[in-house]
N, C-alpha and C positions, 0 to 999 in steps of 0.2 A: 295450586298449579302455577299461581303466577308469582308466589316465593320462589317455586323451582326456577322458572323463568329465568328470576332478577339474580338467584345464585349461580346461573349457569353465563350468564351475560358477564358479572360479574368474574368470574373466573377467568371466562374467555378472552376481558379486558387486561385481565393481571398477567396471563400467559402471554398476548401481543406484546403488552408496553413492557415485560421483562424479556423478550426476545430481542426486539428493537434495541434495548438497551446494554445488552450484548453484543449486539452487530456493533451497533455505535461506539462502544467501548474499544476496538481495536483501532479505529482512526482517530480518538481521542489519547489510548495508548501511546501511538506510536506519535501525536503530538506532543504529550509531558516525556517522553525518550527524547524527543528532537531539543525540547527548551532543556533539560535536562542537562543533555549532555553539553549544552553550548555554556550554560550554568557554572557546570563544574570544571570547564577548561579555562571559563574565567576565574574562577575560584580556585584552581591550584595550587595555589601558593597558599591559598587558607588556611585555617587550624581545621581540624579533624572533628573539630564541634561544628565550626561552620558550615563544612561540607555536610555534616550529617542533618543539622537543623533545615538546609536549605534542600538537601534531598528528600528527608519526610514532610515538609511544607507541599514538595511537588505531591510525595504519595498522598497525601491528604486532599489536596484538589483533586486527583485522580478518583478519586473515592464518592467527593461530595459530587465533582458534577456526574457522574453515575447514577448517582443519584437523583439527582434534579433531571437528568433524562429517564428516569423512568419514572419521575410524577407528569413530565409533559407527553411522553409515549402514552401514559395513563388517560390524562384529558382528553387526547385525540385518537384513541383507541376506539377502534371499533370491532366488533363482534365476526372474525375470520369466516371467510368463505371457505365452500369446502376446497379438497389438496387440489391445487392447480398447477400442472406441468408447466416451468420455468419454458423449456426449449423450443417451444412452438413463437412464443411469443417475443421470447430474444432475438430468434432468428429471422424472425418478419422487421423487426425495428431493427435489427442490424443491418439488415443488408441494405435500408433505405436510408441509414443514417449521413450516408457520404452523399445525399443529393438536398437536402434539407436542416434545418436547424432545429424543425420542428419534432425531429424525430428523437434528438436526444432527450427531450419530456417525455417523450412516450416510451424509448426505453428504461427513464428512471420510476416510470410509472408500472413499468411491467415488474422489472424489480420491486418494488416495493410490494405491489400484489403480493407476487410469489409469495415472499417472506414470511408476511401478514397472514396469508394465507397456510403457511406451512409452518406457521409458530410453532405446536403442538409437539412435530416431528424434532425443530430445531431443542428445544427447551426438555425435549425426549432426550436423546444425542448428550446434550448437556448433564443433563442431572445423571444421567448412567456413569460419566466420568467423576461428577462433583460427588457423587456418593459413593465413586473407590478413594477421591483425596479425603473426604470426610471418615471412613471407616478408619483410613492408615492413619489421620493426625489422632482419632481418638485413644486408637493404640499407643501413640505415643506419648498422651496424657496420660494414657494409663501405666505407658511405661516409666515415667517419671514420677505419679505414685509409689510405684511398687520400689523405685531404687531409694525413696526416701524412709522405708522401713525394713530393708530386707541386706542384713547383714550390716547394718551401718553399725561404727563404734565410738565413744565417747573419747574425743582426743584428751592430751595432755591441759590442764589449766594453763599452762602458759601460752598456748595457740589460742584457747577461748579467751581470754585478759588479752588477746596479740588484737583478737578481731572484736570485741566489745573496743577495744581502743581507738581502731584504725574507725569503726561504723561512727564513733564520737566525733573523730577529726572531719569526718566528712559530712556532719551533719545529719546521719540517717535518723530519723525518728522512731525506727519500726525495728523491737529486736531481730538480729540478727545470729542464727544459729549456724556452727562447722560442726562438724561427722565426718568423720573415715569409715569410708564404704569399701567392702572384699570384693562387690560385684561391678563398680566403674574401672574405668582404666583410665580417666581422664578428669582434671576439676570442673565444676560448673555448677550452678546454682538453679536449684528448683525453687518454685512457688513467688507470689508476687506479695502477698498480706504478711505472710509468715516466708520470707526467704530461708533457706538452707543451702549453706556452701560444701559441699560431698568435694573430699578429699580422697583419691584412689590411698588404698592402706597402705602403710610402708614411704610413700613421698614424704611425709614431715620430717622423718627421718634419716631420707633417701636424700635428700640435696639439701645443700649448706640451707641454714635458717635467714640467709638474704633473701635468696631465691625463693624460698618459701613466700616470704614476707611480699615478695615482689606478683607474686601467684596472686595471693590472697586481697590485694588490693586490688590488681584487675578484675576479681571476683565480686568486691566489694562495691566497685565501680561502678558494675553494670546494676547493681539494687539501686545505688543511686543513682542512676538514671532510668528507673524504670524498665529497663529492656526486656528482661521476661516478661510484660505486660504487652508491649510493644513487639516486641518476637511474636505472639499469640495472634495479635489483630494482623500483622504479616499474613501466617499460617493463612487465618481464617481467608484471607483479601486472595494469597494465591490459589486455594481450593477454588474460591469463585470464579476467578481471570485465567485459569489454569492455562487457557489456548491465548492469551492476552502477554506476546514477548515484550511489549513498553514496559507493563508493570512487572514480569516478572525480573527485567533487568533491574529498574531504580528499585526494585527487592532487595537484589543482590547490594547493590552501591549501599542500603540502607546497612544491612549486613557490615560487610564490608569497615564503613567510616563507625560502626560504633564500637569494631575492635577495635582501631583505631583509637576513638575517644578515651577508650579504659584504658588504653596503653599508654596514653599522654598523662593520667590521671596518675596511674601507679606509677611512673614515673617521675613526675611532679611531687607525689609523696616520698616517694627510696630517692630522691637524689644521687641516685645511679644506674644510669643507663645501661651501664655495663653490666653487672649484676640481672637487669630485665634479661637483654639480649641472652646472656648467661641460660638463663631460665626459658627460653623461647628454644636454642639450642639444646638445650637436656631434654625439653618435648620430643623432639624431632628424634635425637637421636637413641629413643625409648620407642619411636613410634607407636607415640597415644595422639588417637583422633577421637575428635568431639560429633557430637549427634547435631541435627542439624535444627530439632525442636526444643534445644537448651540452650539458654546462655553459657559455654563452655569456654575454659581456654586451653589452646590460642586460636578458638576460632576454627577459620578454615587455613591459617597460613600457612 
């Protein structure tokens, strides 16, 4: 009986200090959105690495102190009383608030009640949303399985010798595999241990071998830097924060600055911009679009 107890006490404390740490999260949000934004206006003129390193440094503070409030929610967590109606007690402390100072304690006391009190319902609410973003992202693991076996075909040796080449110049440690797929419409690269660059069928062939070449480095790009890894804990961070618009914009910016990055990279390798651009233009005017759970190019632009 008193294991039950201690597992239910127990619970009770993980369900507060993770609710708490929810509420807390959107004025902490909209805190890394405020420095944030002030961050990167100072940084405009930066490279495309900078902005990105100094963007995910914010999303990672976002993250850790999340964190760290819901191990001190935890400490001072106690055991919820049962559901208590918010409006009785708002409206008593509100109305006396304009004649006293003492009242604004005691409205943040009523508040806090509530909360603490209606964890259960809040953390209900929540997890009914977080488990349609977790159903859809797993879909889309699963759909990026399935594209990595399903109609793909073995390019020309001169594109695998183009990209064992380009993975050398850049330092990648980790082989790197390209496949022409019947079922994309778009390039971008699956998997983190084992990358795979999926080539829509016919583009090797379809546009000059600059432009190719100009592809496949921003593809190449993004393995070196990790970004499928990092796209992922994204994913995962936005199912969590879903009602959270701070983090879901420095998402976005995170997004954003690391097409960027690839773009400055393949660039820096083809020594011609123009040929990139070239190849940015021949997307557009195919209109092929990228998934938003792959490293693809060109991204969202």
């Amino acid at each position: 009986m008193a294991h039950l107890v201690f597992i239910s006490g127990t619970l009770n404390k993980i369900i507060t200090a993770f609710s708490w740490m929810l509420i807390h999260s959107l004025w902490q949000g909209l805190l890394l959105a405020i420095i944030a934004g002030v961050a990167l206006v100072i940084a405009k003129k930066a490279s495309a690495a900078y902005r990105y390193n100094l963007a995910f440094i914010l999303f990672l503070m976002f993250i850790i102190t999340c964190g760290l409030t819901f191990v001190y929610e935890w400490t001072a967590a106690t055991a919820p009383a049962a559901l208590t109606p918010l409006a009785g007690n708002i409206a008593v402390n509100a109305s006396s608030l304009f004649f006293n100072a003492h009242s604004v304690k005691q409205l943040v006391s009523s508040f806090t009640g509530y909360f603490s009190a209606n964890a259960p319902f809040i953390i209900l609410i929540w997890f009914m949303v977080f488990l349609f973003k977790s159903v859809r992202m797993i879909s889309c693991i699963a759909y990026n399985q399935r594209i990595k076996n399903y109609q793909v075909y073995q390019p020309s040796k001169y594109w695998v010798d183009k990209v064992n080449s380009y993975s050398k110049k850049l330092n990648i440690g980790k082989a790197v595999k390209i496949l022409q797929s019947g079922y994309i419409k778009v390039p971008g690269v699956v998997g983190h241990l084992k990358p795979i660059i999926l080539i829509p069928a016919g583009l090797l062939a379809g546009l000059p071998a600059e432009q190719v070449e100009a592809i496949l480095l921003h593809e190449i790009a993004h393995i070196k830097r990790n970004d499928y890894f990092v796209n992922f804990l994204q994913n995962i961070a936005e199912a969590v924060f879903f009602f959270n618009p701070g983090l879901l914009w420095i998402s976005s910016v995170l997004r954003e600055e690391r097409e960027n990055c690839c773009d400055d990279i393949a660039v820096a390798h083809t020594n011609n911009r123009v040929e990139f651009v070239q190849a940015l233009i021949s997307f557009k005017e195919h209109e092929l679009y990228g998934a938003a759970y792959s490293t693809a190019f060109p991204g969202k632009k």
